[in-house]
N, C-alpha and C positions, 0 to 999 in steps of 0.2 A: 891315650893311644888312639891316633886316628883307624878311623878303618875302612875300607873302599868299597865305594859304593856302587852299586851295578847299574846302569841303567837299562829299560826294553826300550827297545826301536821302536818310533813310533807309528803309529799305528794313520793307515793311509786311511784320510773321507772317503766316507760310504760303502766301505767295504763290505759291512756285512749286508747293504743294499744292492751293492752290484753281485753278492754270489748267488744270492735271492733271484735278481734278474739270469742269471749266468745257467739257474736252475731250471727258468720257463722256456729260455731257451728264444730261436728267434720268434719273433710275430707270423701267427700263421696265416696272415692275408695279405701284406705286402712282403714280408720276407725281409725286409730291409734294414731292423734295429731289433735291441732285443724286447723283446715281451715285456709291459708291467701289470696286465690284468690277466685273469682267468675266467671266464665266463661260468658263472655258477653251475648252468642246467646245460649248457655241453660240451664245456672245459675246453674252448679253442682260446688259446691265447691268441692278446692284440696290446700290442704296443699304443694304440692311442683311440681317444673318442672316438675319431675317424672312421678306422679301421675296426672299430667295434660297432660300429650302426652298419658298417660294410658285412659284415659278418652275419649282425643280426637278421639283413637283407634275402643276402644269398642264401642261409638254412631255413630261414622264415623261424628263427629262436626270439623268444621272449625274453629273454634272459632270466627270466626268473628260477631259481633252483626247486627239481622235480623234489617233493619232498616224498614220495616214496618209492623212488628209484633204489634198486637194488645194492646194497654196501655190504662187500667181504667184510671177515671177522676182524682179518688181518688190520684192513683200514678203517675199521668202526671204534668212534673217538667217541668222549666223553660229550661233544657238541651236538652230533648224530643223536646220541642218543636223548639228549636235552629235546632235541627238533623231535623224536619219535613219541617223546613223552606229552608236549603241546599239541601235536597233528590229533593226538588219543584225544585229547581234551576239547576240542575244537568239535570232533567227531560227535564225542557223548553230548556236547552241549547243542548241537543241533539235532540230535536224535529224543532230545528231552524237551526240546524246544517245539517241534515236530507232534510227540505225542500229545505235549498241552493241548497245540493246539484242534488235533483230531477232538480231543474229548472237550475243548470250549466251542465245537465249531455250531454246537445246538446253542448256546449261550450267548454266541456272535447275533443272533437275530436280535433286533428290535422288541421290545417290548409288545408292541402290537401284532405282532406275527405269533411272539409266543403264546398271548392268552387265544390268537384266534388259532394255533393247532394244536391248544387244550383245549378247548370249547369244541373244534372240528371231531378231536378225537371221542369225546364225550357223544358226540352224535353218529361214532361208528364210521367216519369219515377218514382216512388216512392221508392227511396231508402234507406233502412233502415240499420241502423248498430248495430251490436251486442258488446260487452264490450271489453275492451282492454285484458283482460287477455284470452278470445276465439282464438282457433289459427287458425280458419276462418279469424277472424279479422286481426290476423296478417301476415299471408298471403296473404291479398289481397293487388295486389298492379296495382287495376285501379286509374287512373290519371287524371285530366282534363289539355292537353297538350295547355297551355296559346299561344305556336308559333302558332300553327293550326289550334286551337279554336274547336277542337274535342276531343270526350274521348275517350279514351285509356284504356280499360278494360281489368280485369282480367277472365279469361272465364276457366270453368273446361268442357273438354268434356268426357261425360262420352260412351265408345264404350258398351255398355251392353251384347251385344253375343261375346262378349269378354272376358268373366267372369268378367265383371265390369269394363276393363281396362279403368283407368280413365287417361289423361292427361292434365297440368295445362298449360294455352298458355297467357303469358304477352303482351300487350300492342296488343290487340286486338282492330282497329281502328272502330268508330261504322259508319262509313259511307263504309267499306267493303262489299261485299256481300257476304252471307252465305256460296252460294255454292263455293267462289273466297275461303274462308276462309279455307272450307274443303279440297279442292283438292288438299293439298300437303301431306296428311293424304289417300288418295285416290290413288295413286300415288306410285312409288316402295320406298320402305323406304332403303336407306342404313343398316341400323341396322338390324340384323337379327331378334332378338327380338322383333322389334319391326313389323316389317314385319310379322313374323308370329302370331301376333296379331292382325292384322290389313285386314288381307287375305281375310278373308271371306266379309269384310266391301267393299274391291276394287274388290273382284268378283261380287258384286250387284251392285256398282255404285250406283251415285246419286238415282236413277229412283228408286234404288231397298232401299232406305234409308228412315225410316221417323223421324225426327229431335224435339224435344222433346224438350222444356223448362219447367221447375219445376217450377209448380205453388207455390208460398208461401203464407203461413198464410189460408190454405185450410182444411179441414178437411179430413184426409186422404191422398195419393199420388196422388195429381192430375199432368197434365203435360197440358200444350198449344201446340199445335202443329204450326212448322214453315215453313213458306215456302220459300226454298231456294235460290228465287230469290230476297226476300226481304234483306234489309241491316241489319245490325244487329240496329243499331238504330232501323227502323221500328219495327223491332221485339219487342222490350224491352218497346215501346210504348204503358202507360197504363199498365203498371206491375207493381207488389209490388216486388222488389229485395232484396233481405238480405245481403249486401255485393257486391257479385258479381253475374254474371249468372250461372246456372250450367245447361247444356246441354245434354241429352239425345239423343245417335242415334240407332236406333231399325232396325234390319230386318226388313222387311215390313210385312212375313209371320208370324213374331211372335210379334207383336206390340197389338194383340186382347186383350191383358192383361192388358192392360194400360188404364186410366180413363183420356181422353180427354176430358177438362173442353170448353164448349160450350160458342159460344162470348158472350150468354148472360148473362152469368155468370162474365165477364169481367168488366162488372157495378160497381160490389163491388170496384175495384181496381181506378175506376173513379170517383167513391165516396169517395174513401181516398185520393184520388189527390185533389180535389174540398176544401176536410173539411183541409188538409196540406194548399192550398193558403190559404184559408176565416181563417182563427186561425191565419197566418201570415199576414195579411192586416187589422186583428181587432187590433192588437198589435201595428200596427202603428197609426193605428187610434185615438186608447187608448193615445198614445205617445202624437199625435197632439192635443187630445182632452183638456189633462193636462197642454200640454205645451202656451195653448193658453191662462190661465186664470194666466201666469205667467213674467212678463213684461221683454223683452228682449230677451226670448227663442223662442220663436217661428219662428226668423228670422235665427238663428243657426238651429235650428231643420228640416226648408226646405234646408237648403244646407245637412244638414246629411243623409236626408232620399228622396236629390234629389226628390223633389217637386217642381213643374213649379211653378208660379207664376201667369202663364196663363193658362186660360183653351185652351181644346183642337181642338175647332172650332181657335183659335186664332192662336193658332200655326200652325195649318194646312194653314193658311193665309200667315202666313208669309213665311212659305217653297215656296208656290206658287209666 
């Protein structure tokens, strides 16, 4: 038994491409054909390339989709929510990225920076360093000299009745004396140039000099004053440093201008030495405190952070 078979009409090309188009509706820049793109970040249709760089022009759009533009409930898709979940992760990974890097930014120094602002630190010195691309930073070049067991500083002296003339002096040793350090600057200079810079400086002599170190982290130009027969160690003792020292020498008759910061004002700088050790001795503490509730580390951890075994009446026993 046959039996009759139905056929559908068939079905016209691209139809469900043209309702698609039928749906953006015309081009909103020429107006002329219908639409086949949407602009992600502010939804103006355009029918072609064209008209789509014409667009991007005239709003000044990137085209790029705002990815935290505001989405009703109603039109919030399964894709929305895909993009809200990567933007989250994008965010946390730069905010982790971020934190590393604040807590390696002391570990970013060079190896020779670090022993010399242990070493500084040991000598009651507080020294601080500025970022690697400052060209302070890169010019200094104080050292802790491991043969000698003294530092070797970078020193800028600056002659100020000199019109500023400033000169930079390498491996300035800090158990020198002041006045030892000056006097070849005191002294007839070979150089003509530099002699007659310097002139007015060895027509006063020492007696006639007052010696000036730049207070840092002060409000306004402050300056410590030095006395020349101390070492330069002594001097830098209980200072905040930024690198290296920079050195002020004044007439004596014209030095009234200058804001000589008072010893008692030196406190601050003994209080950032203090909270520098105790933030460095909590950390270790921290270290021991963790490592102790962890079986096997704790006996690593005293040889790491050289921790006696005995206390210090006991050791003081056995020396004797």
């Amino acid at each position: 038994m046959a039996t009759a078979s139905t056929t559908s009409p068939p079905s016209t090309p691209d139809s469900d491409s043209l309702a698609k188009k039928n749906k953006l509706g015309k081009c909103e820049v020429c107006a002329n054909r219908d639409s086949k793109y949407c602009c992600p970040r502010c939804e103006i249709k355009t029918c072609s390339l064209k008209c789509n760089k014409i667009h991007k022009l005239e709003v000044e759009c990137s085209g790029v989709r705002d990815r935290t533009k505001f989405i009703p409930v109603n039109k919030f898709t399964n894709l929305d929510l895909s993009s809200d979940y990567r933007l989250l992760e994008e965010i946390s990974r730069v905010v982790d990225v971020s934190k590393k890097a604040r807590c390696n930014l002391r570990f970013g120094l060079s190896r020779r920076f670090l022993l010399l602002q242990q070493q500084a630190l040991q000598r009651k010195i507080s020294l601080k360093f500025l970022p690697r691309t400052f060209a302070r930073h890169k010019n200094n070049s104080s050292m802790f000299n491991t043969g000698t067991k003294i530092i070797e500083w970078h020193v800028d002296w600056v002659f100020v009745n000199s019109e500023n003339f400033k000169v930079s002096e390498e491996r300035v040793p800090e158990n020198g004396r002041i006045s030892s350090i000056l006097s070849k600057y005191l002294a007839k200079q070979e150089s003509e140039e530099m002699q007659e810079k310097l002139q007015y400086y060895q027509a006063a002599d020492l007696p006639g000099i007052r010696i000036l170190l730049k207070a840092e982290q002060k409000s306004g130009k402050k300056f410590y004053e030095i006395d020349p027969t101390y070492t330069l160690k002594d001097c830098l003792r209980n200072k905040i440093i930024i690198e290296y020292p920079t050195i002020h020498l004044v007439l004596k008759d014209q030095a009234l201008f200058y804001d000589i910061v008072d010893s008692d004002d030196e406190e601050d700088c003994k209080k950032e030495l203090q909270k520098q050790i105790k933030s460095g001795q909590e950390v270790i503490n921290k270290i021991i405190k963790k490592s102790e509730s962890e079986d096997g580390l704790y006996e690593s951890l005293k040889n790491f952070l050289f921790i006696s075994e005995y206390s210090d009446e006991e050791g003081e026993s056995e020396g004797e």
